[in-house]
N, C-alpha and C positions, 0 to 999 in steps of 0.2 A: 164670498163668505169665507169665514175663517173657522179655524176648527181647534179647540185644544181639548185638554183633561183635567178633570177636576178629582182634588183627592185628601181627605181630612189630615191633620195632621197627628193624630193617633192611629193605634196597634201597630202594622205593620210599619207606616207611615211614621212613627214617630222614628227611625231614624234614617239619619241622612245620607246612609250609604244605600238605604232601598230606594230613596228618594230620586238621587243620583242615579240609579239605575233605570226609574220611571221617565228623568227627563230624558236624557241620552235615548232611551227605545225611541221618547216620542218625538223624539228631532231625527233620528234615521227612520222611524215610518211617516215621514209629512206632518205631525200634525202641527199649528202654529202656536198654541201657547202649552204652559203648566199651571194650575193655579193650587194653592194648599187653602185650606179653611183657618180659621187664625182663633182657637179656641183655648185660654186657660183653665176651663172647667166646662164641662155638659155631663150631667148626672145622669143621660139617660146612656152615656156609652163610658161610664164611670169602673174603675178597674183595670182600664187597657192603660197604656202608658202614652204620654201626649209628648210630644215634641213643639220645640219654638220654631214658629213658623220662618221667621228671617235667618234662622240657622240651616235649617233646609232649603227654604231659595237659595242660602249661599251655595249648597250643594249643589243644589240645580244648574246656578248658574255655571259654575266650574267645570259643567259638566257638560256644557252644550255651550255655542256658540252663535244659533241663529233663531233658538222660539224665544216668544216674549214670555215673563214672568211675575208671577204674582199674588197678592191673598184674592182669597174670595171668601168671606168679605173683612177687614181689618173693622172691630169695633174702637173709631176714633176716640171716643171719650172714656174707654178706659186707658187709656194711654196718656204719657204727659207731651204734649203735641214736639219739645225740644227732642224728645229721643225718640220718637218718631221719628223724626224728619231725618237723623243721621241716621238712622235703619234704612229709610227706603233710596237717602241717594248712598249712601254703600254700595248697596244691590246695584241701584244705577250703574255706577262707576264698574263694578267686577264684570257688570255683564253687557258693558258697550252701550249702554241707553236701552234696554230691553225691557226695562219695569212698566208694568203696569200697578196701576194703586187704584183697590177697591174697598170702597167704605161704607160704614152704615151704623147703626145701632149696636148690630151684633147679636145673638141673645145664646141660650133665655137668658131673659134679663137679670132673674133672680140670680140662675147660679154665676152669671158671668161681674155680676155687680154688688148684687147684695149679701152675697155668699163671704163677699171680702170687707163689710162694711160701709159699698158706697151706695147712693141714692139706687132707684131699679125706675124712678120717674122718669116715663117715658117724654112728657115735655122737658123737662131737664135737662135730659141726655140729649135731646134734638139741640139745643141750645149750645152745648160744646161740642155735639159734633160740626154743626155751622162753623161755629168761632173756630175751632179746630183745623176744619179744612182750608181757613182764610190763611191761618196761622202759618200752615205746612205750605200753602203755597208763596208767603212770606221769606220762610225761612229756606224755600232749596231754590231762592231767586241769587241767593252768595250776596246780598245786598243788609247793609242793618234794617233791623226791627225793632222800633219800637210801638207798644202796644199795651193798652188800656181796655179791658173786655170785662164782663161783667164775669167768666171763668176763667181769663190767663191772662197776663201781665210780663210785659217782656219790656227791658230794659238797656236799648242800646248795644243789642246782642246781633253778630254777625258769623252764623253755619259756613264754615267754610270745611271741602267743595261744594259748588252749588251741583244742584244734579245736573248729568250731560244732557238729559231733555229738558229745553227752556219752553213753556216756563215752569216746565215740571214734568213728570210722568203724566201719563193718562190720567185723569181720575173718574171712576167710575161708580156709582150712586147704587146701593141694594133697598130692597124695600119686599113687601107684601101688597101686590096688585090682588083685590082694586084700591088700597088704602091710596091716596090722592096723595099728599105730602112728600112722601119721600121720590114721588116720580119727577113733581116740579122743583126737589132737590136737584133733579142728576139731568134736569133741564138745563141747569146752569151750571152743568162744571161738560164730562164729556163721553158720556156714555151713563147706558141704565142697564142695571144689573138685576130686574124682577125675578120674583117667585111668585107662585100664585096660590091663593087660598083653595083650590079648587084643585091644584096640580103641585103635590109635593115635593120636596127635593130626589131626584131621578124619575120623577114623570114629567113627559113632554104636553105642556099647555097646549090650551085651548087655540086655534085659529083665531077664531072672532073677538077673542080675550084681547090677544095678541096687538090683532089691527086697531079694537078700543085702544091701546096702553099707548100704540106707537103714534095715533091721532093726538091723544091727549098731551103724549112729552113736547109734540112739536107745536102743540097750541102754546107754550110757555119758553119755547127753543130762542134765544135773540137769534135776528135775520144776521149779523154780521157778528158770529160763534167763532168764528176762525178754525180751528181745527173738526174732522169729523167727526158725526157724533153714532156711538155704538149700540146698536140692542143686543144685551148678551142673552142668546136663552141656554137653555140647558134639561139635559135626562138622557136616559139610556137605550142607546140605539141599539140592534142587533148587528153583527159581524158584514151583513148580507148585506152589499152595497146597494143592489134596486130596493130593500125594503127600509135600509136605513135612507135611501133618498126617500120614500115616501111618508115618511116621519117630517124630513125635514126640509124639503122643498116646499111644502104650504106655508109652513113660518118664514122661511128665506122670503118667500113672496110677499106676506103681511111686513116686512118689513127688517127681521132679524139680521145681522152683521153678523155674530160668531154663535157657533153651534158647543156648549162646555158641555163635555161628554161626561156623564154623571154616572156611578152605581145607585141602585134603593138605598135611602137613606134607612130604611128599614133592614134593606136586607141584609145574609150572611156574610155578603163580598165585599163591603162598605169601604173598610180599611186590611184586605188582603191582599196581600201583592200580587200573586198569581193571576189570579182571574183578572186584575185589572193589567197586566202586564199582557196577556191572553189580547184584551178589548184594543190595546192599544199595537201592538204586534199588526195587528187585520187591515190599521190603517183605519185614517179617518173615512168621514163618507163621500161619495164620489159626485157632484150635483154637476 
């Protein structure tokens, strides 16, 4: 099992010198990734100052050498899938193939979509983030594209470098467990990045939730998937390695691959440096 940190891209967080400091701790205390949250607006922590997510990966990566990196979660369809796709093999390329790429919706939907104009339809948006993620894996192959979709259009267009992981970075699927769709998304790409209606962002899920979600991605898994495939969970452990092991050894056993050490999304320490600097210092948990 693998261990990283997870951490919004606003207050403290929006700039890339505290960022840089978060990755670097957490490559000298063990832990194996960074992730930042990938938001242009959320009105419930509206006020603080927001940072671009792929400007602070860059930091991170600059800044470390051996964790992997990445959003958690990039909403694909607000994005035009061509500049995508040179953001995330950039990061490739600065940080030796370390990227990881996590996608989804994104939300809320209003303020992230409709707040600027575009649709907040949630079947719609499933529709380019499909086509989207076909797109991205298209274009960091370094091979032309051309492409006729019912939301993008590409024209004998060739991304050149391709990213250094062929045939791409990870990519890894978010969603709202039990909602059924977006798990038999990230069935077919290479990892699932659940949250759960029942267990908010920095609460550790349910067990039996767990082992439902991890039965059902592999009911939809193709037998010949070629690379592993990941269950990310995530929430907030205590410092105390036997009591953070019993947090997270039930999930490890239901089936979890990486542990993304979360603050309350509610709470005061959400986007402070300190206290997450404090969590990450202690060292991930020991199983």
């Amino acid at each position: 099992m693998r261990f990283s940190i997870n951490i919004p891209n606003f207050g403290d967080f929006a700039d890339p010198r505290n960022v840089a400091t978060v990755a670097a701790a957490a490559e000298q205390a063990g832990w194996d990734g960074l992730f930042v949250w990938d938001h242009v607006l959320h009105r419930q922590h509206q006020g603080r100052p927001f940072g671009d997510p792929w400007m602070l990966l860059t930091a991170a990566a600059l800044a470390t050498s051996r964790i992997r990196l990445g959003t958690l979660l990039t909403p694909v369809p607000r994005y035009h899938p061509q500049q995508l796709a040179r953001q995330v093999a950039t990061l490739d390329h600065l940080s030796r193939g370390r990227a990881i790429f996590a996608a989804g919706l994104g939300g809320p939907l209003d303020d992230e979509y409709r707040s600027f104009g575009d649709t907040a339809d949630p079947r719609l948006l499933a529709e380019r983030l499909d086509e989207g993620l076909e797109l991205l894996r298209s274009f960091w192959s370094g091979d032309p594209v051309n492409h006729r979709g019912r939301h993008y259009e590409v024209r004998n267009v060739t991304l050149l470098p391709a990213t250094v992981q062929q045939p791409g970075p990870p990519v890894w699927i978010g969603g709202f467990w039990p909602r059924r769709a977006p798990m038999r998304r990230a069935a077919r790409w290479d990892g699932a990045v659940p949250l759960f209606e029942t267990a908010r962002h920095g609460h550790a899920p349910d067990v039996a939730e767990v082992r439902e979600l991890v039965d059902y991605v592999h009911t939809f898994r193709p037998v010949a998937a070629g690379r592993p495939f990941e269950f990310v969970l995530g929430g907030a452990t205590p410092p105390d390695a036997a009591k953070a092991r019993d947090v997270i050894g039930p999930l490890r056993d239901a089936g979890a691959t990486w542990w993304d050490e979360r603050q309350i999304q509610t709470g005061p320490d959400l986007d402070r440096l300190p206290p997450v600097l404090r969590r990450i210092e202690a060292g991930p948990p020991a199983l």
